[in-house]
N, C-alpha and C positions, 0 to 999 in steps of 0.2 A: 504493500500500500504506500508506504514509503518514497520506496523508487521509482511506482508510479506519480505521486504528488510532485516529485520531483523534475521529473519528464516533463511533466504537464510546464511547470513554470520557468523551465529552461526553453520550451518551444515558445512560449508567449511570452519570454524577457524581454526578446527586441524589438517586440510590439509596444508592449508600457512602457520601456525605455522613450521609444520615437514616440509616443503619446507625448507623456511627460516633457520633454523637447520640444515640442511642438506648445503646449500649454508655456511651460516657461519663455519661451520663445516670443510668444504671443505678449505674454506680461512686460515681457523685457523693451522692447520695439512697441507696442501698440501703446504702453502708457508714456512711451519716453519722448518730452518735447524736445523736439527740434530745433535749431537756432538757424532757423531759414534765413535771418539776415546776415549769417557770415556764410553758412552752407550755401546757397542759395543762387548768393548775389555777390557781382565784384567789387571789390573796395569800400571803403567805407562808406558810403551815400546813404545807409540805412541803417547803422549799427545803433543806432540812439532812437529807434521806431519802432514800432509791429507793423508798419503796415509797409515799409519798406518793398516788401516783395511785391510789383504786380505782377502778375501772371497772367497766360492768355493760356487756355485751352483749344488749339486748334482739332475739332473734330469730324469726322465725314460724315454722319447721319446723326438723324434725331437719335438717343439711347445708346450712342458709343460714350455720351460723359459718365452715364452710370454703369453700363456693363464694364466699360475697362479700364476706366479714371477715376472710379467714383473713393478708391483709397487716396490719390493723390489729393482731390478736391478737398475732402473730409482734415486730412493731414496738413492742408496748407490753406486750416478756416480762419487763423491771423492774418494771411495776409488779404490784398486785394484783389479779387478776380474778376474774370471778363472769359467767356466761351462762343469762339469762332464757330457755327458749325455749317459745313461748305456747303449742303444740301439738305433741301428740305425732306431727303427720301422716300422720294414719290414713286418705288420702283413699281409700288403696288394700287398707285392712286391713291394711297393716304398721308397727301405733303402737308393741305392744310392741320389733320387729325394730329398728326405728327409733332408739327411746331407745335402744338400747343401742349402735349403731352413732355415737350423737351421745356417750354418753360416749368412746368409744375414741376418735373424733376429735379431743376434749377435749383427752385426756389426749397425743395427739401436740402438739397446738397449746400448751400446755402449762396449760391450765387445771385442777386438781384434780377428781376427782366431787363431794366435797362443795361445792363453789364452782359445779355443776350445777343448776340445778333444769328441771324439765320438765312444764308444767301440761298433765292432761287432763280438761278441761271440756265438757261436751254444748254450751255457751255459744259455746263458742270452736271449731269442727271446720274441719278442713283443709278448704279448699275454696276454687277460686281467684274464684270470684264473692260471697262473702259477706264481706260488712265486720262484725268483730265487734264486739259491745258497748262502747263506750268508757268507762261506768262502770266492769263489772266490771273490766276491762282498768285502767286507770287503780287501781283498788283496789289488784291482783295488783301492779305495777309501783313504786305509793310503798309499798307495803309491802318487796318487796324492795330500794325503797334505803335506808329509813331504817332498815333492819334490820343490813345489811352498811355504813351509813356511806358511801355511795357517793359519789363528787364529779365522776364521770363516765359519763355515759350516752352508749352508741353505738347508733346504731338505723337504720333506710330513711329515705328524704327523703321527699317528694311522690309521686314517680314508683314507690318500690318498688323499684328497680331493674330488676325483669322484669313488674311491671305488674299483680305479684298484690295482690287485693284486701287479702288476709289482712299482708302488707307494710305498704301503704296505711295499713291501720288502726292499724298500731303508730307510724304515723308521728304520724298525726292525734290519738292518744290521748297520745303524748309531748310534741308541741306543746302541747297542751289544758292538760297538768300545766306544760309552763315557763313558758306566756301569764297562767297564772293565779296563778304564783307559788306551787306546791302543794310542789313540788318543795326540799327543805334549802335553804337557804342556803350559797352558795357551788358549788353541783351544779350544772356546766355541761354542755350537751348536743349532740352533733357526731351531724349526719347527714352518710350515704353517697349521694353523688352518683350521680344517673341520667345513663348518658350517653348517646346514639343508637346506633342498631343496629352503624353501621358502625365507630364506634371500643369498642365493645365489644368484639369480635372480634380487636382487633388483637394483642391480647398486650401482649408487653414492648412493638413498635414503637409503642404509644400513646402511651409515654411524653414525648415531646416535646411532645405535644399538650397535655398536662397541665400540662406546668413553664408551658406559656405562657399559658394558664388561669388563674383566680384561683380560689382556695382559700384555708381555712384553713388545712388539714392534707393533705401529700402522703405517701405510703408508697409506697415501690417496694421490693419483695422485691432479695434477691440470687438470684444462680443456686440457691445451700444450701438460704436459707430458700424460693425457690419450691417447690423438690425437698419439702421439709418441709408444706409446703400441700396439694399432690397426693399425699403420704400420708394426709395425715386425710382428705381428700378420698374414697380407696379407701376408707378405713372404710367409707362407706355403701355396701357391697357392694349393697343392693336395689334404689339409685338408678341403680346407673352402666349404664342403656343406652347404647345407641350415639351419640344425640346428645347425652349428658351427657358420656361420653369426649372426644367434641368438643369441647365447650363447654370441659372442665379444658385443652385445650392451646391453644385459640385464643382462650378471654377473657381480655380485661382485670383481672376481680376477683380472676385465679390469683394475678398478682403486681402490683396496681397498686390502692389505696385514695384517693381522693380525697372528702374529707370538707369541712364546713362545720359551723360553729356555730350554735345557735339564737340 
């Protein structure tokens, strides 16, 4: 009986181990404030503020600030924000249903409507195989930073994160402005890391994964603030079919932001 008790707790150690890990992990990172005005941002311009940081969220459709931003937004509710989003996502004829379900998720995540904007251009149309224009995009983009003063852009990496084209191009049009030096002076820019299929999925248990990863920038939600993501999330009432339900309880982007600098 013994030696069986024993089995048993040697097969499931490295499970409560990575639990535990994952829990601590959680408390370690999701309670711990940030110092966004030196992490953040360059030089002194904002070390004696909170509101220092403004940040732009550039996003491709209504419901990418909550499915894959909504750790960063939560994380950086000091500072001041504003969210690009290039399309109204009209792939299925719901653009106006749409905008509106992206303000109210805003407004949970805590971004203002007027710190919204929502471009609908014939140029730029949802659709997950068209790369869009990188001029006009690029226009749309240093206009709204140099407008709002912005000194922090968040946006897709390489990957998109889900692979969509429309992604892709915000990614490639934001590099194109900080390669070329188009971009203010002192406006730093953090893309959101793609990760593979299988640690996508994990949730919170990804978390270890991540701390042992290199990064610029890590976010891990608390239990609160996850709970607070999957509210804006519900905003987009038109989206949540059934494997979008899934997706909000099994991905990683609910409560886990792992970012990089250009």
């Amino acid at each position: 009986m013994a030696a069986r008790l024993l089995s048993i707790a040697l097969l499931f150690s490295p499970l409560i181990l990575w639990l535990a890990a994952c829990w601590w992990l959680r408390r370690r990172h999701g309670t711990k404030r940030r110092d966004s005005r030196t992490q953040l941002t360059d030089g002194p311009a904002g070390r004696d503020r909170d509101d220092a940081v403004r940040a732009l969220f550039v996003t491709a459709h209504p419901d990418d600030e909550a499915m894959f931003f909504a750790p960063s937004i939560l994380k950086l509710a000091r500072a001041r924000l504003w969210l690009l989003c290039a399309s109204t996502g009209n792939y299925y004829n719901h653009g106006t249903i749409r905008k509106e379900e992206l303000l109210r998720s805003c407004a949970v995540l805590g971004i203002p409507p007027s710190n919204v904007t929502v471009i609908d251009h014939r140029d730029l149309p949802d659709h997950p195989s068209v790369e869009w224009d990188r001029g006009l995009l690029s226009a749309l983009i240093l206009k709204h930073v140099e407008t709002n003063h912005i000194n922090l852009v968040l946006t897709f990496d390489a990957g998109g994160v889900s692979g969509h084209a429309n992604h892709k191009s915000l990614y490639t049009t934001v590099r194109s402005l900080h390669t070329e030096n188009k971009l203010p002076e002192g406006c730093r820019v953090l893309t959101l890391e793609t990760v593979g299929l299988f640690r996508k999925y994990l949730s919170i248990l990804e978390v270890p994964i991540s701390c042992l990863r290199s990064q610029d920038v890590l976010f891990v939600l608390t239990k609160e603030e996850a709970e607070t993501a999957k509210r804006a999330m519900q905003c987009h009432h038109s989206q949540l079919l059934w494997f979008r339900r899934l997706y909000v309880f099994f991905s990683r982007y609910m409560v886990i932001n792992s970012l990089r600098f250009l």
